[in-house]
C-alpha positions in Angstrom: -4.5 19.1 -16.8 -1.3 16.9 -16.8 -0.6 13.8 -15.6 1.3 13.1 -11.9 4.5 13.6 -12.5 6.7 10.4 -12.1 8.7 11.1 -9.2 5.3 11.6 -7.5 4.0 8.5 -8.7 6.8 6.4 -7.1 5.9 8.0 -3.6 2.5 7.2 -4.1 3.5 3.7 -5.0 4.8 3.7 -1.7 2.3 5.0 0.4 1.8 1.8 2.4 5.2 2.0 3.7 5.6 2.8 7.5 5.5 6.4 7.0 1.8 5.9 5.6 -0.1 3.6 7.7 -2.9 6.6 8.3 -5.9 6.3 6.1 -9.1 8.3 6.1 -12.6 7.6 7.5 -14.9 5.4 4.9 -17.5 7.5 6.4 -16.2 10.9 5.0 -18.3 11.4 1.7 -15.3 13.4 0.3 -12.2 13.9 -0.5 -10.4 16.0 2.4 -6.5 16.9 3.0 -6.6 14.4 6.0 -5.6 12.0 3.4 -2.7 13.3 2.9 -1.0 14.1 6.3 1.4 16.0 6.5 3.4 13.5 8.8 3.2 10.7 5.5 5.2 12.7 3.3 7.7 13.9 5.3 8.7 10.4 5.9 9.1 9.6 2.5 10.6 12.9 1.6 13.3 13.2 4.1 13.8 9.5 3.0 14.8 11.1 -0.5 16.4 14.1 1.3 19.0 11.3 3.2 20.5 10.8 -0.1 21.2 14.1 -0.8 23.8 16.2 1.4 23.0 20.4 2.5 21.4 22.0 0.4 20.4 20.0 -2.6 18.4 17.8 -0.1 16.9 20.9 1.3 15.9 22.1 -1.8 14.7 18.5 -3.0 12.3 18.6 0.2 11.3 21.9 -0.6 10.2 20.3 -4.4 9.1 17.1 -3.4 6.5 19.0 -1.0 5.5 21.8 -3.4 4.4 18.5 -5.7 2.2 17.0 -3.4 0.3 19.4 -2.3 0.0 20.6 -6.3 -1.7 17.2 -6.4 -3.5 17.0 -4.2 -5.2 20.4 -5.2 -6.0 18.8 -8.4 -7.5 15.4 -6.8 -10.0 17.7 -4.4 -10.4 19.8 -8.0 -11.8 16.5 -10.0 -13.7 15.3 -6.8 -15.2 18.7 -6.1 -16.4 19.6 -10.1 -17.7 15.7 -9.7 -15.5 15.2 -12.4 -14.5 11.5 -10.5 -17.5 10.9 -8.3 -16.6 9.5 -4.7 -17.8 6.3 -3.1 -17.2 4.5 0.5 -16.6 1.6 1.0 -20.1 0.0 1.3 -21.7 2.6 -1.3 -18.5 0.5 -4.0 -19.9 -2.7 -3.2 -23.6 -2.3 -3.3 -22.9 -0.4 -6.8 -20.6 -3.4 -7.9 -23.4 -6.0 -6.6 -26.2 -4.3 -8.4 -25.2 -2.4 -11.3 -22.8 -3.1 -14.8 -20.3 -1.2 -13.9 -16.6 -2.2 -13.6 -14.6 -2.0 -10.4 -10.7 -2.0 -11.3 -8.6 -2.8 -8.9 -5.3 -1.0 -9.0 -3.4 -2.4 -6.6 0.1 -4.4 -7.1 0.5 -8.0 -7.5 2.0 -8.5 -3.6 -1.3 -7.2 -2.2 -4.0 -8.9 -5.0 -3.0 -12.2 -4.3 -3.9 -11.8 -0.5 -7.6 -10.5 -0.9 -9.3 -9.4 -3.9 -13.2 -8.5 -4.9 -15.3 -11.3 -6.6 -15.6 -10.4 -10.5 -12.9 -7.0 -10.0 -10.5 -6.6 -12.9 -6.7 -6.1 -11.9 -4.4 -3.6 -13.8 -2.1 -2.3 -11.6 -0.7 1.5 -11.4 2.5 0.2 -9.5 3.6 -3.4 -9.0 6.7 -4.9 -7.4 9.8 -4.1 -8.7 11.0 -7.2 -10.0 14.4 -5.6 -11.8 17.8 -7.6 -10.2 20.5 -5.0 -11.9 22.4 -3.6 -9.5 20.3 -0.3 -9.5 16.9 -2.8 -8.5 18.8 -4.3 -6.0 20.1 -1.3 -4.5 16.9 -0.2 -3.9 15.6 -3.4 -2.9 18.7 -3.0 0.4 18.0 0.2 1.3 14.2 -0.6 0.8 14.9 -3.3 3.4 17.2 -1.5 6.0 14.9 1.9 6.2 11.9 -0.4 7.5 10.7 -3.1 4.6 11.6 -6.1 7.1 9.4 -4.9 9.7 6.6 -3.7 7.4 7.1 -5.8 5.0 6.8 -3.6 2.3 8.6 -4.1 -1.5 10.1 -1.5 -3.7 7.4 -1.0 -6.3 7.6 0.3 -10.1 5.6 2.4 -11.9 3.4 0.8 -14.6 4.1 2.8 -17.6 1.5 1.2 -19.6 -1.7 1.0 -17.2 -3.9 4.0 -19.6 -2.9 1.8 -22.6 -4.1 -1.5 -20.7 -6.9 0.2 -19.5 -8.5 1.1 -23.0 -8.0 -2.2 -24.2 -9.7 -4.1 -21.9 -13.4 -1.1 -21.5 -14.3 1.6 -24.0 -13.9 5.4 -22.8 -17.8 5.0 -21.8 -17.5 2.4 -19.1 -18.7 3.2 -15.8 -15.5 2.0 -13.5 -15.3 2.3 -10.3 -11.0 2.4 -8.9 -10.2 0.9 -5.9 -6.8 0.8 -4.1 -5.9 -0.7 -0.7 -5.8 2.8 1.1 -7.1 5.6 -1.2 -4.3 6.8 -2.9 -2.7 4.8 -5.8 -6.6 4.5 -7.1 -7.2 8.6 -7.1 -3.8 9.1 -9.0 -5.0 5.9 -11.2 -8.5 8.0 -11.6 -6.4 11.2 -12.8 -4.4 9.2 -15.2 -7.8 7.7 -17.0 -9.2 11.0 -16.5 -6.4 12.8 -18.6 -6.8 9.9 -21.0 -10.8 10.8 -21.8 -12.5 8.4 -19.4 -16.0 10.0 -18.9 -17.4 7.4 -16.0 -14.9 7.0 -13.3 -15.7 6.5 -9.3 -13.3 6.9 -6.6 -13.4 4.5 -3.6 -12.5 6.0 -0.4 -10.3 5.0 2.1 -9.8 1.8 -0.3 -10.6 -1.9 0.7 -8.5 -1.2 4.0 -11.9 0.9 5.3 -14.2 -1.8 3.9 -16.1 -4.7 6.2 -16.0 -8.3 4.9 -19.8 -7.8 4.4 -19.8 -4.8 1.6 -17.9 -6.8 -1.3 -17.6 -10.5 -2.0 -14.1 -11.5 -0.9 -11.9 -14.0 -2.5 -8.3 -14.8 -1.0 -6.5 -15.9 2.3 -6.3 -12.2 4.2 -9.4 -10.2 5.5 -9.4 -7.2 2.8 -8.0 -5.1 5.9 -4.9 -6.9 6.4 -4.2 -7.3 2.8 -1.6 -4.6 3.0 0.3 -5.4 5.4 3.6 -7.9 6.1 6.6 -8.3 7.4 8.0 -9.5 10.8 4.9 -6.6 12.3 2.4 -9.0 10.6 4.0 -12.4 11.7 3.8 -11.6 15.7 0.5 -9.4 15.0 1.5 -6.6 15.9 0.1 -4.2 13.1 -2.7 -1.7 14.2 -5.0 -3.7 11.6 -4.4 -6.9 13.3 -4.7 -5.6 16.7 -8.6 -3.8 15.3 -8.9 -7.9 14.2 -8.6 -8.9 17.8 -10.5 -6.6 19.4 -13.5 -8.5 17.0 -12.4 -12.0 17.2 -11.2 -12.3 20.6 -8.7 -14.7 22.2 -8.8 -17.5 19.7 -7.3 -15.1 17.1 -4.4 -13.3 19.8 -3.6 -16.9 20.9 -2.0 -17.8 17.3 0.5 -14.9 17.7 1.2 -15.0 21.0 2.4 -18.6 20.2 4.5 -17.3 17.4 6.0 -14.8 19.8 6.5 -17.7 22.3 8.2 -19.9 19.8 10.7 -17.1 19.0 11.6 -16.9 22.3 12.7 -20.5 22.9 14.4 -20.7 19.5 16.3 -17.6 20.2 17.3 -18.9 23.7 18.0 -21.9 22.4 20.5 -20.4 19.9 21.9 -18.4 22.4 22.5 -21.3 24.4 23.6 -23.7 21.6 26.0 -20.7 20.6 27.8 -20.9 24.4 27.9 -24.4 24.5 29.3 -24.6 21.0 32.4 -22.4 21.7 34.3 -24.9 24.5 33.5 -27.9 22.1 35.5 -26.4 19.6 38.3 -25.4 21.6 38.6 -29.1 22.6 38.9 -30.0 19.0 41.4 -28.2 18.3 44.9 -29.7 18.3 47.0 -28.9 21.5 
């Protein structure tokens, strides 16, 4: 069974972009389609598509497409033959807390600093792309202008070396459970080790964006569920995972952004006002 090929690993990499906010249920005991809408991929595949022209980016749709749903025939293959065992959420955390078995998380560095599980180990499959040649940084623009200001999400690499990193730090024997933020980064994570001749390997569901602050220990500034998100959305609270935060914590927690959104306002008027005043005063200035 072979690995996933690259240019499916990069969209995966990038599957908590707008285009993939959806996540499954942590209640669903395996893996289904519904983890892969349709409506996610598109996204990112008429994304690619954009920088094409006729037919090319029809056909690169048409490819792109036929190599998602390839694997996502082969995740629900492993998960089916038991071959990667599933867990939710809560079932991860109770095995973590009583058992010796590993739980890896996968995620990049932007979301691992915000929230991460008590005792995990961290090798990411994808981190930030930290290149600054002009090929980095064109990707870093257009990453920006197609939606990474509002979501705050960053162009991410693919780590080349996470099977290699992975055997150095547990033997082909260890029991390790993967865990991602959403679900997807840690099953194509779980084929990679699988491929590699990791006998033991457990698949967390929905990733820590379906857990509750009760089923792991938590350490970091962010509630595990709003560890994946950023950007101007997160500043005025606006993200579906903030407003599902509200709804628990009532008014105390709206009032924060509400006087973000407030302060905006005045600064913006006040700018707007500076800018009119500003425009006479330097007319006077100049010489007659």
């Amino acid at each position: 069974m072979a690995a996933p090929p690259l240019s499916l690993a990069r969209r995966v990499a990038g599957a908590s972009s707008p285009a993939a906010a959806a996540h499954s249920s942590s209640r669903s005991r395996y893996f289904r389609p519904r983890l892969l809408p349709s409506k996610r991929w598109s996204g990112v595949v008429k994304m690619g598509a954009a920088v094409g022209d006729g037919q090319g980016g029809e056909e690169e749709e048409t490819r792109q497409a036929k190599e998602m749903a390839a694997a996502r025939r082969r995740w629900e293959t492993l998960i089916r033959e038991q071959k990667i065992k599933t867990l939710t959420p809560r079932e991860a955390g109770y095995t973590f807390k009583l058992t010796d078995k590993v739980l890896l998380d996968v995620r990049p560095s932007n979301e691992r600093q915000k929230a991460w599980v008590k005792g995990s180990t961290w090798i990411p499959v994808f981190d930030v792309d930290t290149s600054s040649d002009l090929n980095g940084l064109s990707k870093k623009a257009f990453n920006f202008m197609i939606g990474g200001w509002w979501s705050g999400s960053s162009t991410m690499s693919f780590n080349k070396n996470f099977v290699q990193q992975t055997e150095e730090k547990f033997s082909k024997d260890t029991d390790i459970i993967l865990v991602c933020q959403k679900g997807l980064r840690s099953i194509a994570a779980a084929e990679q080790l699988y491929n590699a001749g990791f006998e033991n390997l457990f698949w967390v569901q929905g990733g820590l964006e379906a857990a509750e602050e009760e089923d792991f220990e938590r350490e970091g500034s962010q509630a595990f569920k709003l560890a994946g998100i950023g950007g101007v959305s997160e500043f005025f609270g606006w993200t579906d995972q903030q407003r599902a935060q509200a709804a628990k914590e009532g008014w105390g927690y709206r009032l924060l952004f509400t006087g973000r959104l407030v302060g905006a306002i005045v600064l913006a008027d006040a700018l707007f006002v500076g800018a009119q005043s500003i425009g006479p005063l330097l007319q006077q200035l100049q010489p007659h």
